[in-house]
C-alpha positions in Angstrom: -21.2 12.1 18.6 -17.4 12.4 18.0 -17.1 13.4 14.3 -16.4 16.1 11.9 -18.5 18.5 10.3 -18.7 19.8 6.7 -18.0 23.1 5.5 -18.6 23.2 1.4 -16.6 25.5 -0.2 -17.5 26.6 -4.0 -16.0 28.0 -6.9 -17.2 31.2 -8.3 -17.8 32.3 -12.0 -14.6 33.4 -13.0 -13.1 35.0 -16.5 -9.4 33.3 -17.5 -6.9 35.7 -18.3 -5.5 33.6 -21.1 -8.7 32.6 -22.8 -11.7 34.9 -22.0 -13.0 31.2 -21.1 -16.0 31.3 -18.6 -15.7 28.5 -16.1 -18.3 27.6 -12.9 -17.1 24.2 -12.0 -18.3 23.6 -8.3 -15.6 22.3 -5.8 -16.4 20.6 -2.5 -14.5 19.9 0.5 -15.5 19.5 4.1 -13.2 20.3 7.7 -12.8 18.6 10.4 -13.4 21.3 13.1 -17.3 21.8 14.5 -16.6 25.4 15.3 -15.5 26.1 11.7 -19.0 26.4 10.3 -19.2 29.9 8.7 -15.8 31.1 9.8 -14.6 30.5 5.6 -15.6 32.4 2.5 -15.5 31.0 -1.0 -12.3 31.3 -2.1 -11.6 32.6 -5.7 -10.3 29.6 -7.3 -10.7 28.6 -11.0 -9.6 25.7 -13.2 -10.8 26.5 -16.7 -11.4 23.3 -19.1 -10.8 25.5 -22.3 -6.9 26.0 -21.5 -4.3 24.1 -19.2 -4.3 27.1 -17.3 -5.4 27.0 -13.6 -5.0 30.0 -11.0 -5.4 30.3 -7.5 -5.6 34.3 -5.3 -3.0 33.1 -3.5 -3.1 36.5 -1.4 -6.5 36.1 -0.7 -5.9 32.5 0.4 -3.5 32.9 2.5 -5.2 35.9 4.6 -7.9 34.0 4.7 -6.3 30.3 6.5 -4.1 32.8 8.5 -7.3 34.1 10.2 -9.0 30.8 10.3 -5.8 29.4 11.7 -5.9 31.8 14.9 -9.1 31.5 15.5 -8.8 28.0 15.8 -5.9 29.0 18.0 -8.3 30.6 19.8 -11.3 27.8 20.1 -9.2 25.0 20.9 -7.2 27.3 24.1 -10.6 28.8 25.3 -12.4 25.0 25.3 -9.1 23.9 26.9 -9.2 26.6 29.6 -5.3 27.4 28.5 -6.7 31.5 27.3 -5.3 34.1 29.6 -5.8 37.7 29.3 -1.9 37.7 29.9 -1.0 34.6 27.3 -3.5 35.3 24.8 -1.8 38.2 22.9 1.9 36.1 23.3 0.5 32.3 22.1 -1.7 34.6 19.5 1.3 36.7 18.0 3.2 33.1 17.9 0.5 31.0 16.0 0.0 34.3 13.5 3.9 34.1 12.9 4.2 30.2 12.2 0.6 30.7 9.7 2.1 33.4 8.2 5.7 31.9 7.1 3.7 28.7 6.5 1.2 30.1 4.4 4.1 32.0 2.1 6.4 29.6 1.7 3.8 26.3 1.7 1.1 27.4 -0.3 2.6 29.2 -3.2 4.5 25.9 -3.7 1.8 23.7 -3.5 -0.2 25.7 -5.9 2.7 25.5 -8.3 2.4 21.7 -8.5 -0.5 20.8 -7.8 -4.8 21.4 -9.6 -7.0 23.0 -7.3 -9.0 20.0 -6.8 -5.6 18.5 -4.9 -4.5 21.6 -3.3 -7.2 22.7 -1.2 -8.2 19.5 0.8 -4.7 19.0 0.8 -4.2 22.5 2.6 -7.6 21.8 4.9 -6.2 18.5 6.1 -3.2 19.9 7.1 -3.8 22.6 8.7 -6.2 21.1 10.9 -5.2 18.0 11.3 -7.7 15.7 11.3 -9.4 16.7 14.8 -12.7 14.6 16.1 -15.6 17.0 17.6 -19.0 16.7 18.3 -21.4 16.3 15.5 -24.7 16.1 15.6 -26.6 13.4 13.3 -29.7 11.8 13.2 -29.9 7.7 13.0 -32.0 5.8 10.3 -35.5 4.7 11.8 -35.6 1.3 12.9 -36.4 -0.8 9.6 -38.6 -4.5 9.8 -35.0 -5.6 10.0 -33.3 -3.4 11.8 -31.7 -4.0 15.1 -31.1 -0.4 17.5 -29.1 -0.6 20.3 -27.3 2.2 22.6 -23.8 2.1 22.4 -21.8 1.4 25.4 -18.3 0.8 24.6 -16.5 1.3 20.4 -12.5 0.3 19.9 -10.5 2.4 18.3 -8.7 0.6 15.4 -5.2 1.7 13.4 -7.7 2.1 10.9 -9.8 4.5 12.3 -6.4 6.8 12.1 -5.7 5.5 8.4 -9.4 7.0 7.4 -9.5 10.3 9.4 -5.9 11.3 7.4 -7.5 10.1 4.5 -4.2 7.9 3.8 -5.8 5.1 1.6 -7.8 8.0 -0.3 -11.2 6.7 0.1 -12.4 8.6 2.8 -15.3 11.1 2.9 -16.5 13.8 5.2 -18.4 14.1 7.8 -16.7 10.9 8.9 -17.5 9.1 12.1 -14.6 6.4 12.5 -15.6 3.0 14.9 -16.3 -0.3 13.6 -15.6 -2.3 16.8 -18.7 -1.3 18.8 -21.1 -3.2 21.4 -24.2 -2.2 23.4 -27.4 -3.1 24.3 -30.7 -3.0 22.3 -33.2 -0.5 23.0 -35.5 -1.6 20.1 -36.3 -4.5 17.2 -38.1 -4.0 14.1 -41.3 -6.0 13.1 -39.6 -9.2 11.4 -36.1 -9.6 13.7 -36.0 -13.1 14.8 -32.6 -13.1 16.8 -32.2 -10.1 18.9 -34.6 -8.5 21.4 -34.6 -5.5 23.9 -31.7 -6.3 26.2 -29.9 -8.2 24.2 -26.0 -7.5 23.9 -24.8 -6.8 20.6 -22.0 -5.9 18.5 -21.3 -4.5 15.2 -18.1 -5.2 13.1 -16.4 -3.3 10.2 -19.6 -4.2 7.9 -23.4 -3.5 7.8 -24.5 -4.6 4.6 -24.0 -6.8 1.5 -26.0 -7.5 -1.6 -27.1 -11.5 -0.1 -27.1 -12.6 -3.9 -23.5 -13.1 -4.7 -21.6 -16.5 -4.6 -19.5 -15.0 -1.7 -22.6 -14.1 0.2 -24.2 -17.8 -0.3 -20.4 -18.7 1.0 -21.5 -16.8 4.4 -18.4 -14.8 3.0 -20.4 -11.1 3.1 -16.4 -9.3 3.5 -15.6 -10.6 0.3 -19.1 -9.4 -1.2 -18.1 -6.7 -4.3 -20.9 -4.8 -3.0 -20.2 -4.8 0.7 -21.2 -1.9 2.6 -18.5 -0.6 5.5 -20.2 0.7 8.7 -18.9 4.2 8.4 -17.9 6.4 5.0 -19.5 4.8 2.4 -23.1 5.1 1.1 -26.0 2.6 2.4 -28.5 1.4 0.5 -30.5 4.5 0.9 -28.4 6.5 -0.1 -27.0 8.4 2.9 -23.7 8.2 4.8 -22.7 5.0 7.1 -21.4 6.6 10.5 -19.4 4.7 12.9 -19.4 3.8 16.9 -18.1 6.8 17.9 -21.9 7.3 18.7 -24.5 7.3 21.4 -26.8 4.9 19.4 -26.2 2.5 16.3 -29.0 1.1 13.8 -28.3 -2.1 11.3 -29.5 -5.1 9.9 -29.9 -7.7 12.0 -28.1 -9.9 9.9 -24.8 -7.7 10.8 -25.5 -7.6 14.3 -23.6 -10.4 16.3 -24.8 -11.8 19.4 -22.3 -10.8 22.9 -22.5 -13.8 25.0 -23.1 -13.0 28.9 -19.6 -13.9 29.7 -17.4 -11.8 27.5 -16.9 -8.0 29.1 -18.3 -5.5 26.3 -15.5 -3.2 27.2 -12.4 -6.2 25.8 -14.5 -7.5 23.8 -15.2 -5.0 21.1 -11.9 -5.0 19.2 -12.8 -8.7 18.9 -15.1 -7.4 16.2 -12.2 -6.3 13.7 -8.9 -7.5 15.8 -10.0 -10.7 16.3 -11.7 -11.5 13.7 -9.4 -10.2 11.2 -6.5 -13.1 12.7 -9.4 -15.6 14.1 -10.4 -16.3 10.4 -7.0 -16.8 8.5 -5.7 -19.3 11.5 -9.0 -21.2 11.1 -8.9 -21.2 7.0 -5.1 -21.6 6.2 -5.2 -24.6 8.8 -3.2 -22.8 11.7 -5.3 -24.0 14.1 -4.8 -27.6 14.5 -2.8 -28.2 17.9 0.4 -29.2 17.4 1.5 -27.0 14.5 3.4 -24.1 14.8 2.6 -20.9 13.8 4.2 -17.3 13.8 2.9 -14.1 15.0 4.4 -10.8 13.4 3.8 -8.0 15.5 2.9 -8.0 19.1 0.3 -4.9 18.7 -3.6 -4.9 18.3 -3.7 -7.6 16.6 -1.0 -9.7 17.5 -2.0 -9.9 21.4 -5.0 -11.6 19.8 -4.0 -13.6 17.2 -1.3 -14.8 20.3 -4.2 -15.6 22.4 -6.7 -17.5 20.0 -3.9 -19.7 18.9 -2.9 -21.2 22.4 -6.9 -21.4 23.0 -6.4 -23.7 19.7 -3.4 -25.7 20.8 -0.9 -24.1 18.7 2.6 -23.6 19.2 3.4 -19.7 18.9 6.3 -17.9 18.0 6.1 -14.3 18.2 8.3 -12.1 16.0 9.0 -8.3 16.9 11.7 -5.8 16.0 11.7 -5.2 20.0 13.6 -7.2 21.8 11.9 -5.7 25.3 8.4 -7.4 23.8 10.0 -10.9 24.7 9.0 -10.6 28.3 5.4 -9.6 27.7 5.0 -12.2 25.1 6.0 -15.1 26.6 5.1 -14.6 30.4 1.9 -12.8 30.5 0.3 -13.6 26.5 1.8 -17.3 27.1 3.6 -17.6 23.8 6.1 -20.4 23.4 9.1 -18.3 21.9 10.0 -15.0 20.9 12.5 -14.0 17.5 13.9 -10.4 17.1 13.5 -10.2 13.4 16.6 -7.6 13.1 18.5 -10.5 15.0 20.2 -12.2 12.0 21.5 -15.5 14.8 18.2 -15.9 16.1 16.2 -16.0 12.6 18.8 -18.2 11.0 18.2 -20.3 13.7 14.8 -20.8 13.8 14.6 -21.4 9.3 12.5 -23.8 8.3 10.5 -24.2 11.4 7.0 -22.2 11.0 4.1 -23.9 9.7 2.6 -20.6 8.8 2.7 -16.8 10.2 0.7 -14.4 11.1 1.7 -11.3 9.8 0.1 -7.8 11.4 2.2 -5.4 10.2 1.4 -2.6 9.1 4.3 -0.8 8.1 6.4 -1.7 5.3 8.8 -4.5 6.3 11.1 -6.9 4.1 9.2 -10.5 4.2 11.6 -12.8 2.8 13.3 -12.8 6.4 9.9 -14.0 7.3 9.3 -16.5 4.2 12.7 -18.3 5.0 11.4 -19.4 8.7 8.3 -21.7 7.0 8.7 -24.9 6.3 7.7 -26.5 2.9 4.3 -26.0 2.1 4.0 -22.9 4.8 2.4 -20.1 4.5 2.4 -16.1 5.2 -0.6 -14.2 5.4 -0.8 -11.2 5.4 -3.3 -8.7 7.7 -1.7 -5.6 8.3 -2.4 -2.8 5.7 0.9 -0.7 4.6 0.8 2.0 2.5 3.4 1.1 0.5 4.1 -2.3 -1.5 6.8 -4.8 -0.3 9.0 -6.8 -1.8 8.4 -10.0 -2.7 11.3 -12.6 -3.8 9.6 -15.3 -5.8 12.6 -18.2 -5.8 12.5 -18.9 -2.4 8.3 -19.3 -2.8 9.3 -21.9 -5.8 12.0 -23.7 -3.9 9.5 -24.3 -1.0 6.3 -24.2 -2.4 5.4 -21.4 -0.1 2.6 -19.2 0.0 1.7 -15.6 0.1 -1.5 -14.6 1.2 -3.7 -12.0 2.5 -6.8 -12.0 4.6 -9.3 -9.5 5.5 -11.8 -10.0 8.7 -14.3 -12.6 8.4 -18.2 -13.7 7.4 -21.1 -12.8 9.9 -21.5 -16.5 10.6 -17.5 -17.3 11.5 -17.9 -13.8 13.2 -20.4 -15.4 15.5 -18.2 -18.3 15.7 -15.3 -16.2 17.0 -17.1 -14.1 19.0 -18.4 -17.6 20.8 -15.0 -19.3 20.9 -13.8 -15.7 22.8 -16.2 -15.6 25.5 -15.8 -20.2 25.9 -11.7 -19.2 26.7 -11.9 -16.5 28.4 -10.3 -14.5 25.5 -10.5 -10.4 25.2 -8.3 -7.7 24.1 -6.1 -6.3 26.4 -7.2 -2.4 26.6 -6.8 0.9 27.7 -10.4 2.4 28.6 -10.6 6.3 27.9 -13.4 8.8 27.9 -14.8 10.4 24.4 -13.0 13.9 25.5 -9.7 12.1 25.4 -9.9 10.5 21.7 -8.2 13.1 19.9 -5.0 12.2 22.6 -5.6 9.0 21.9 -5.1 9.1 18.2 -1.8 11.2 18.6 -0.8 8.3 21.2 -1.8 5.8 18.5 0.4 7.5 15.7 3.0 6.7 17.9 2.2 2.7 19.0 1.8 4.0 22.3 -0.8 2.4 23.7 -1.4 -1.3 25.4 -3.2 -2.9 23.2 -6.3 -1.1 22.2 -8.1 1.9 23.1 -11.4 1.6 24.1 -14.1 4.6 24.3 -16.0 4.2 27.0 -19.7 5.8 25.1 -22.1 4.4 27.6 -20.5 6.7 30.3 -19.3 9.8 28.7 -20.6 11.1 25.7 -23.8 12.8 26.3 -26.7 11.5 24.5 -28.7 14.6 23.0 -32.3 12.6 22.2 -33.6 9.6 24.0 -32.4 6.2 22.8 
């Protein structure tokens, strides 16, 4: 399995020089490198709770990361084949410079400003930037409930990325990203009703909920204050959801949906958080009535999709991108009615007032009352992208037009189904790119960079090799 693998580091007993204060405060962290594991010490590091005081051996530290840093050097060339005898001592040299200035200069800084408990996964994640390697974990045994199925084919969402940097500062490691995966079952637990051996299944961004909640009765589970992600979060057991970058996958069969014959696993799994995440709002804020006409911000993982389920429903599409050399791809091979360069001031004053809602999947910060002044009364913008930052939002014209602001996130396990069905009845998948499991850590540079077209998709089933039977 593609993942990362822990490595705890612990605080020491340690005497502060301004109190005489004894402090043994344990401190864990994990890395995201496989070959790591015993390459790093302890490191002396102490943050006593008797003073405000709080030191770190700074000289110890930084011999310590410069040694880890080349022999990571040194694992990632020799796995790459790119270790000569002739390079070796060159490229080495080079990398022990570059850790050298960045450990003075960096660290002694960051040490200034920042508690120990912020400086040293701070320091990890950066200096090994957030790498996926194999990892090693044993699945849950099938439950009465429980559906197991070998995975074939997991998406790789903007997400995914957001989690392995640890940029909305709820991730924890080990962490196996994928929440868009399908395969087929290899076995069913005593009391599962829908699924049997064969079957083709997916699962989405959720494997559990507490079933008691008004939102559950409301077959609204993703809205459940007790929901349980599939990957970084604790189940119900107690251990660690992992995600699809797997060779098999175990969960409740009421969060496994059904993959109808038709619908290619392969551009169907982003389906699972891509289109579900713009299926539901067009279905719930009433975009989907033919006829209206709706908007489409961003012409990326999710706004190929939403473009596609929203001719399937009859709707009149506009797609809105800040790249003018998206018009072609919108409108002749996605099939979307017209196309607006939001940084075009002619071409958005032109179209005001004529949106009966948008789609907006964003997610990086952008103004929105360019966006608000294209609805018409009573329209409304929801939102679906994630930024990290909070935008702007300009209440008068929301008054003058009774306009809406909203927000959406994925979908219900039923409406999942229900989306999943509607796919595979027009002939509707993601447009992807198909790589191999060696390639992923590529991918999620390319990703970091919107280069891809639309969605990468790992193909499991054919390259990672299983180490147990499934």
């Amino acid at each position: 399995m593609s993942a990362l693998r822990s490595h705890k580091l612990a605080r020491p007993h340690h005497v502060c020089q301004h109190c005489a204060a004894t402090s043994s405060q344990g401190l864990t962290m994990y890395v995201s490198t496989a070959q790591l594991q015993g390459l790093m010490p302890p490191i002396n590091t102490h943050n006593c709770k008797s003073c405000t005081h709080s030191s770190i051996d700074i000289k110890h530290l930084c011999i310590r990361l410069l040694l880890l840093q080349l022999r990571i050097f040194y694992l990632k060339r020799k796995i790459n084949g790119r270790i000569s005898r002739t390079n070796a001592p060159k490229e080495g040299l080079w990398m022990g410079c570059q850790g050298l200035l960045w450990c003075s200069l960096s660290i002694q800084f960051l040490q200034k400003v920042l508690s120990p408990t912020l400086f040293l996964p701070l320091i990890w994640s950066v200096l090994l930037a957030y790498n996926l390697n194999d990892f090693e974990q044993q699945c849950r045994a099938t439950g009465e409930k429980d559906v197991a199925f070998k995975v074939m084919y997991c998406g790789i969402c903007h997400s995914d990325l957001h989690n392995l940097k640890n940029e909305w500062g709820t991730s924890t490691y080990p962490l196996v990203p994928g929440h868009e995966i399908v395969g087929v079952v290899t076995e069913v637990g005593s009391k599962v009703q829908k699924f049997k051996v064969g079957d083709k299944v997916g699962v989405g961004c959720m494997v559990g909920s507490c079933h008691s909640c008004d939102n559950c009765a409301n077959n609204l589970e993703n809205y459940c204050p007790k929901m349980v992600l599939t990957y970084k979060v604790k189940y119900y057991d107690g251990t660690t959801t992992y995600g699809g970058y797997c060779d098999k996958m175990v969960a409740d069969e009421h969060f496994v949906v059904r993959i109808p014959d038709n619908l290619p696993l392969d551009g169907g799994a982003p389906l699972l958080c891509a289109g579900i995440t713009v299926y539901s709002p067009l279905k719930y804020f009433g975009l989907d009535k033919p006829g209206m006409h709706a908007g489409v911000v961003g012409l990326g993982g999710l706004g190929h999709v939403a473009v596609k389920f929203a001719k399937a429903m009859g709707v009149k599409v506009t797609v809105i991108s800040t790249s003018p050399n998206k018009k072609e791809e919108a409108i002749e091979h996605l099939g979307a009615d017209s196309f607006l360069v939001s940084r075009n001031q002619d071409e958005m004053q032109a179209a005001t007032n004529t949106l009966d809602g948008i789609i907006d999947t964003v997610s990086a910060p952008h103004p929105l009352l360019p966006l608000i002044g294209l609805l018409k009364t009573n329209g409304k913008l929801v939102l679906v992208g994630a930024p990290d930052k909070p935008p702007e939002l300009p209440i008068f014209p929301l008054l003058m037009g009774r306009k809406i602001v909203a927000g959406s996130a994925i979908g219900g396990m039923k409406e999942t189904q229900e989306m999943i069905n509607f796919a595979a009845k027009h002939n509707i998948s993601a447009d992807i790119e198909v790589i191999p499991i060696d390639y992923v850590n590529t991918a999620m540079e390319r990703l970091s960079k919107a280069d891809v077209k639309y969605r990468f998709v790992i193909d499991i089933g054919n390259t990672l090799k299983s180490t147990s039977s499934i």
